[in-house]
C-alpha positions in Angstrom: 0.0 0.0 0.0 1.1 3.8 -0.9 2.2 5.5 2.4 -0.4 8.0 2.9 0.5 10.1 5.4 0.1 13.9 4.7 -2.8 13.0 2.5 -4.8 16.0 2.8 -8.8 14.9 2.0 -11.9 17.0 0.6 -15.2 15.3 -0.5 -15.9 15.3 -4.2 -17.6 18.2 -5.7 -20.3 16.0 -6.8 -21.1 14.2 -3.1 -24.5 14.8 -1.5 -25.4 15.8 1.4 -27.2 12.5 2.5 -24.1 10.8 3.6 -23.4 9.3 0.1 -20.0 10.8 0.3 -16.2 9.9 -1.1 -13.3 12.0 -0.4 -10.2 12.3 -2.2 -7.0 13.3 -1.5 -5.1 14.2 -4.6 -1.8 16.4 -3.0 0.6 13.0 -2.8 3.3 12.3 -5.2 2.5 9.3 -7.3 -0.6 8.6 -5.8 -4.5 9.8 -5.7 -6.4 8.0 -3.1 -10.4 7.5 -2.5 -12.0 6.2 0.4 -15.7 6.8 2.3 -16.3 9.8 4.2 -18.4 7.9 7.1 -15.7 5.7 7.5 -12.1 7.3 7.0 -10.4 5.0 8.9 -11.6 2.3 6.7 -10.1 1.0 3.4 -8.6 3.5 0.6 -8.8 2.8 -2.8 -5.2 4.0 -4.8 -5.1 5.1 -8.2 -2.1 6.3 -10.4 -2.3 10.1 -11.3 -3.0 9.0 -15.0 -5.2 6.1 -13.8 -7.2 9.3 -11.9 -7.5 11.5 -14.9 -8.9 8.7 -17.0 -11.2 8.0 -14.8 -12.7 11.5 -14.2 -12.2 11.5 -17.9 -14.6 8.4 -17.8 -17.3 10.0 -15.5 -17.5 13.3 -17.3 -18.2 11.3 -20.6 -20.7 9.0 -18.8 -18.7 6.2 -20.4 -20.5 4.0 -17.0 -23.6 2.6 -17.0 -26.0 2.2 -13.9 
């Protein structure tokens, strides 16, 4: 696992305010990380910084399906 320390999070832009929350923390070298906001001692997701942007990339495009 990436060393995360000094991972400063924010919730997503997109997050409601029902609790259906993620927060990133994209200010690490190398490394973007996601995990749940109720639970942010819980597990983190990792993603390269190119893995990231094709992802957002991804979501703007509504490439997923429901």
């Amino acid at each position: 696992m990436p060393d995360l320390t000094g991972a400063v999070w924010r919730k997503s832009s997109r997050s409601n305010n029902g609790g259906e929350c993620v927060e990133v923390a994209d200010n690490l070298p190398g490394v973007v990380g996601l995990r749940d906001s109720k639970d942010p001692s819980g597990p983190v997701l990792t993603f390269s910084p190119a893995g990231w942007a094709a992802f957002l990339v991804g979501v703007k495009r509504e490439t997923f399906g429901d």
